[in-house]
Backbone bond lengths (Angstrom), bond angles and torsions (degrees), N, CA, C in turn:
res aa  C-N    CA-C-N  psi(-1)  N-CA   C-N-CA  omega(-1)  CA-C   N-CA-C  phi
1 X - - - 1.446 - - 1.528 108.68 -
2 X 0.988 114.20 133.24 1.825 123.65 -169.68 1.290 94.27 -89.73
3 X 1.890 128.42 151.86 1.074 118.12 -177.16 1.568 105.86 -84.83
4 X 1.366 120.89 -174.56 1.168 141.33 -176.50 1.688 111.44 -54.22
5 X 1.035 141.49 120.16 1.926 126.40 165.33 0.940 123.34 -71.22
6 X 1.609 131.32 25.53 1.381 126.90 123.42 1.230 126.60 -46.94
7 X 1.490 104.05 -52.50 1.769 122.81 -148.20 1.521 62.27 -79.56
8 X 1.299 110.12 -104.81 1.945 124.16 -151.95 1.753 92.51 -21.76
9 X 1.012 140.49 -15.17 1.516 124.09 -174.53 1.206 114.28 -114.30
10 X 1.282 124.60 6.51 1.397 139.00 147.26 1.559 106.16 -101.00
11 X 1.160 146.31 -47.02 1.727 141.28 159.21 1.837 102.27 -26.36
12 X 1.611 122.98 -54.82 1.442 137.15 174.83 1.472 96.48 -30.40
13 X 2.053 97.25 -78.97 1.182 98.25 -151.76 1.897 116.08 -83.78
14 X 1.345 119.37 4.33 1.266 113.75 158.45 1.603 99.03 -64.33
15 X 1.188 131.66 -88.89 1.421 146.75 -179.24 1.606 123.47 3.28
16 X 1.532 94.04 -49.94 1.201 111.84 170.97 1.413 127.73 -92.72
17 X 1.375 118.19 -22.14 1.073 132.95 158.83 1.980 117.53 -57.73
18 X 0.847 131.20 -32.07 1.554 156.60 -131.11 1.982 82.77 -125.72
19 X 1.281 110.34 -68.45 1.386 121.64 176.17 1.602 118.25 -31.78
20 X 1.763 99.99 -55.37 1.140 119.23 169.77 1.364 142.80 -47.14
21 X 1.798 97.39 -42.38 1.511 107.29 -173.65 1.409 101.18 -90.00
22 X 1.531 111.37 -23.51 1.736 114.77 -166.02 1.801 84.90 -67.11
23 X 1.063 143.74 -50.35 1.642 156.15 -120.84 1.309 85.71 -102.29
24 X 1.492 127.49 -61.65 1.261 129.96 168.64 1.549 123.38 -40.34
25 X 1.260 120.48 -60.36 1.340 133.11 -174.52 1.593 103.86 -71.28
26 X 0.918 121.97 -45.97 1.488 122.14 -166.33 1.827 92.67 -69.38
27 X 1.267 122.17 -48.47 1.400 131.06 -155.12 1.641 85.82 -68.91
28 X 1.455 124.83 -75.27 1.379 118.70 -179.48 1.587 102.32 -44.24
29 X 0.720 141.09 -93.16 1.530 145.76 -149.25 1.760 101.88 -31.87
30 X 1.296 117.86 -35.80 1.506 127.96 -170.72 1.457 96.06 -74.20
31 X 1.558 123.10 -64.22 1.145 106.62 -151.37 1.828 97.85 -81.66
32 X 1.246 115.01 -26.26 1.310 105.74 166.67 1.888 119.08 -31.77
33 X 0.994 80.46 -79.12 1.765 104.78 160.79 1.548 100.98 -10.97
34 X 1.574 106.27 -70.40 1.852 119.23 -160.52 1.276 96.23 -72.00
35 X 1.741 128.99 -0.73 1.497 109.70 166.93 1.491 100.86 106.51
36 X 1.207 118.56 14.08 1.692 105.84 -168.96 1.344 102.15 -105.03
37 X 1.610 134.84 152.65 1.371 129.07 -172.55 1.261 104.59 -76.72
38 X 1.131 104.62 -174.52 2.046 118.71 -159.93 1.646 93.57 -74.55
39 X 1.208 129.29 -47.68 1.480 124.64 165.75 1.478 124.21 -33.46
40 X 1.444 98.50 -60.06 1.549 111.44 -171.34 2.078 94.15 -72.43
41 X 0.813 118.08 -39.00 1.477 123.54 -159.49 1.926 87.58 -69.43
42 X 1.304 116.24 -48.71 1.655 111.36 161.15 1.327 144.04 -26.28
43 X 1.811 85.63 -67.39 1.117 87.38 152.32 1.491 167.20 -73.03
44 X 1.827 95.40 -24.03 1.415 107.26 152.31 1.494 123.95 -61.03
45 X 0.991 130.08 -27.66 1.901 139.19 168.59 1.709 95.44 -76.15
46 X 1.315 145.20 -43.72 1.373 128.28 149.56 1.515 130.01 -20.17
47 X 1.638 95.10 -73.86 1.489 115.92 166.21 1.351 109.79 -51.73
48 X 1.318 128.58 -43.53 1.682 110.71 -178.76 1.324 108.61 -80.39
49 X 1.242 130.46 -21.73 1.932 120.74 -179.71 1.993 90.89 -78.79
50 X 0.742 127.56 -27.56 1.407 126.05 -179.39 1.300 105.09 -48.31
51 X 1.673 113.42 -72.09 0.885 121.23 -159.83 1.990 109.36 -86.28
52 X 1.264 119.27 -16.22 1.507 120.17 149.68 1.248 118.86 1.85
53 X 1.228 121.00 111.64 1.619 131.90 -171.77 1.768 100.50 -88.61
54 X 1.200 98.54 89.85 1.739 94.10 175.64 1.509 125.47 -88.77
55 X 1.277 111.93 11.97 1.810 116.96 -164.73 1.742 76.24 -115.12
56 X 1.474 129.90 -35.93 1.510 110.16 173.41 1.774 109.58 -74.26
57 X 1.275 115.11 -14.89 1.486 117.08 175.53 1.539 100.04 -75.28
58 X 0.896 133.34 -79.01 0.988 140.39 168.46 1.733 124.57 -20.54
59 X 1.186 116.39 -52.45 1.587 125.97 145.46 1.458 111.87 -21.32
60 X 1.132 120.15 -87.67 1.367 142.68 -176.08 1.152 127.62 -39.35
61 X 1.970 112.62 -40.38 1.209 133.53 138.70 2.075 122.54 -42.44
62 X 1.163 103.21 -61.44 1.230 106.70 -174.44 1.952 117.43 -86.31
63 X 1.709 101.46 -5.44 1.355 103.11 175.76 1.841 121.15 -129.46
64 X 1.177 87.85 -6.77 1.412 111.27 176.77 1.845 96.22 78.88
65 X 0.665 89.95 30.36 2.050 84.17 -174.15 1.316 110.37 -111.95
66 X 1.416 126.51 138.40 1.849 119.40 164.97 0.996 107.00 -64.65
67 X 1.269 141.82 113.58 1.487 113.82 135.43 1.110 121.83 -103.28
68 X 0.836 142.47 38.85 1.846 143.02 -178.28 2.209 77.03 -96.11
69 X 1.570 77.96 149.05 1.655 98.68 169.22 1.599 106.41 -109.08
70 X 1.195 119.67 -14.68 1.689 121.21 -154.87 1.495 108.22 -107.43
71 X 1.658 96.14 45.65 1.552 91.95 -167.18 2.284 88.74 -107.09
């Protein structure tokens, strides 16, 4: 019996949510790191939720498996 698509559609949006801030934080913290001001350091954590692989988030959700490589 498959669960309910509430639950599995809140399981999604934790997943991706969680995806987000890790992608965010890691992306600022790096370019911080490389010396770039709090703007530029934004925007690189912009650029990485942009480019956020959500059909491999999503995978992982629906198969229990990682596949993201960019962890």
């Amino acid at each position: 019996m498959s669960e309910p698509a509430s639950s599995h559609d809140q399981r999604i949006a934790e997943a991706i949510r969680a995806a987000c801030i890790k992608t965010a934080q890691q992306s600022y913290e790096h370019a911080a790191a490389d010396g770039l001001c709090d703007e530029g350091a934004w925007e690189v954590a912009i650029d990485a939720l942009r480019s956020l692989d959500v059909a491999a988030i999503l995978h992982e959700v629906n198969t229990g498996k990682d596949m993201r490589v960019n962890e």
